[in-house]
N, C-alpha and C positions, 0 to 999 in steps of 0.2 A: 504493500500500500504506500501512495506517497504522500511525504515530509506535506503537513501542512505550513503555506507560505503564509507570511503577516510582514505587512511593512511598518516600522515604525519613523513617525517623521517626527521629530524631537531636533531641535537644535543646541540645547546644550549636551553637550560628549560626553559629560560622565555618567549623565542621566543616560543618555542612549546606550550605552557601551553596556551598564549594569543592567537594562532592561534584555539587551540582543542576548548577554552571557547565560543571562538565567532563564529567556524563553528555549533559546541551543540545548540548552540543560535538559529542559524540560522536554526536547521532542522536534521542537519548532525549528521550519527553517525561517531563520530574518533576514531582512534587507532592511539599512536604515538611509533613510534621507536627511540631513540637515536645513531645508526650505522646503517653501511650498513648491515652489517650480519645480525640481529636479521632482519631490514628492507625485507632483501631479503627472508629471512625463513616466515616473515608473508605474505607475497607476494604468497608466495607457497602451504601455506597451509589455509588461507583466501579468499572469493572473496569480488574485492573492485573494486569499481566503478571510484575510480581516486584518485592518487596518487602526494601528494607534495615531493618534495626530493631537501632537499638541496646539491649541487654538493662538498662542502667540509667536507664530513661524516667518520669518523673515521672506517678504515675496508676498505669494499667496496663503492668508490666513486657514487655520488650522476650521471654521467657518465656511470656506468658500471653497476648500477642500473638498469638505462635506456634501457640494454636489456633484464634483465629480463622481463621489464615489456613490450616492445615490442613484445614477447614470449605469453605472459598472454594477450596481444592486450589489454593492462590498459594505459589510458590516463593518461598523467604525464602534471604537470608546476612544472617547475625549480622556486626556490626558493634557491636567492643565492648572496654574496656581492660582486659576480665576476662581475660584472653588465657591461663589455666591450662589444662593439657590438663584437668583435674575440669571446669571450664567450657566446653573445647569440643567434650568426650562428651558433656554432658547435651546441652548445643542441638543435638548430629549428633544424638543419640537420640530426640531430639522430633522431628526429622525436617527441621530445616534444611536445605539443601544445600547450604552452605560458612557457614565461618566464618573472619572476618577480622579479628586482630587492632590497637587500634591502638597505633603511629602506624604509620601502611598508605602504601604508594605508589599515590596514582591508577592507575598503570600496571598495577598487580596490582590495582587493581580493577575499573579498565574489564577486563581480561582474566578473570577471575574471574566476573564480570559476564555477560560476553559466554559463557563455558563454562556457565553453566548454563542461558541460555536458547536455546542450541545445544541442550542436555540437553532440551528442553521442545518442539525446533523452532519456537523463538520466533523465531530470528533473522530480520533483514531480507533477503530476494534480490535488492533492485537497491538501489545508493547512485549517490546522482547528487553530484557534486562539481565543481564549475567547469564545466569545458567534458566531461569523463571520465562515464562510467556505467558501473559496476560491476555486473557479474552474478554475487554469490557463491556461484549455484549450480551454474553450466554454467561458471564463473572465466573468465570473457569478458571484456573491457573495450576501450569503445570511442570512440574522441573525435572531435566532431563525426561523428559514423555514420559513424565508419571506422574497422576493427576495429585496435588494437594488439596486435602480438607479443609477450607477455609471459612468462620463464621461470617453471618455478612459483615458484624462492625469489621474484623482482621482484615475481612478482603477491600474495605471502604479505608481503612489504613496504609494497605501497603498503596495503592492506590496515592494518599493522597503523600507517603514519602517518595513512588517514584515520578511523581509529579512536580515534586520540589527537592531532586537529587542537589545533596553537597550543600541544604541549606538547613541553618540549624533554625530546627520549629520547638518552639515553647510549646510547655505541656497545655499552657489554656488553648492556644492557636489549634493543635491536635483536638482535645478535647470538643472544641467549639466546633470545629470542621468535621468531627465523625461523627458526634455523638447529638450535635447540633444544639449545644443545652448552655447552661452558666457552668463555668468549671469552680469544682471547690477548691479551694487549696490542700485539704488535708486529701483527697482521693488518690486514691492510689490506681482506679481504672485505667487511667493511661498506661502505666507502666507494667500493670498487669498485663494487657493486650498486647503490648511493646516486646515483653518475652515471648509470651507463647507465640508472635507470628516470627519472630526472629529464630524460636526454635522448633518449629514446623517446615522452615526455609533452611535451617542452619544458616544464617545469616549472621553469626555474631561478628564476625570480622566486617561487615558491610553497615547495620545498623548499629549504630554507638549513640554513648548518655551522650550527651553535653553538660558541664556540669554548670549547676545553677540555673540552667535552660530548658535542654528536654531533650529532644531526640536530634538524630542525624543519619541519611543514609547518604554512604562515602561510595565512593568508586566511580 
């Protein structure tokens, strides 16, 4: 199956640099632009499965973008420090499909990300990871072609580690993204699920603590 494409057109570098590294991570292939112009020209002559655009973009505004890619029917999220609800109506009402303000956590963007090209039935149905292959459609997973028992919270976990490979996720981030709830401090749910899917996969060399954090899967 192929690499889903996304452009991101951001003009500041470090910001682009750190969104492109951890969409790669994550699956994605990127292309960045630094303006609207060069933005809207890859637009035209690329096809890309969804598009980040910051609304303050040197050239054509990260706004006028947004018809372009209305045109191409390319789902957009605003990525932007205009962060006023006035500015996050008008870009819903052109038709964006999320808008996120910054300074944004990776983690809500890979999952912001991931929800609208769900929206689109963009996502990918098999992830292949070390030795594991992931079926997120039939939630199968199998290593070395032998199937693993996995609960759904375990299987909605490893899930959302190899979705945010090599990035350390706190226990409430975990908690809140699988289990969908308020995390308490004293629970120990996380880390209980944390073992058994690491020792179901023998993964101990691949998922690790962080300490004072929560988890991490490396490689």
């Amino acid at each position: 199956m192929r690499m889903l494409k996304i452009l991101v057109a951001e003009d500041e570098e470090p910001i682009s640099r750190l969104i492109r590294i951890n969409l790669t991570r994550a699956g994605y292939q990127v292309t960045c632009a630094f303006d609207g112009e060069t933005a809207a020209d890859m637009m035209e002559s690329e096809h890309f499965d969804l598009a980040l655009l910051d609304i303050m973009l040197p050239g054509i505004n990260g706004y006028e973008l947004m018809e372009y890619a209305q045109d191409l029917k390319l789902p957009v999220i605003f990525l932007t420090a205009l962060g006023s609800t006035e500015h996050k109506v008008k870009g819903l009402r052109m038709g964006a499909d999320d808008y996120l303000a910054k300074p944004f956590e990776i983690v809500e963007l890979l999952a912001r990300v991931e929800a609208v090209l769900r929206r689109y039935n963009k996502t990918e149905t098999t992830i292949e990871i070390f030795d594991v292959v992931i079926d997120t459609a039939s939630r199968i997973v199998t290593q070395n072609g032998q199937q693993v028992p996995l609960t759904i919270k375990e299987f909605d976990l490893l899930l959302l580690f190899v979705r945010n490979r090599n990035i350390a996720l706190y226990r409430d981030t975990i908690y809140e993204s699988v289990w969908e709830g308020e995390y308490a401090e004293q629970s120990r749910t996380v880390d209980l699920h944390v073992q058994r899917l690491k020792k179901k996969l023998h993964w101990e060399e691949h998922i690790v603590a962080v300490y004072k954090v929560g988890y991490r899967l490396e490689g």
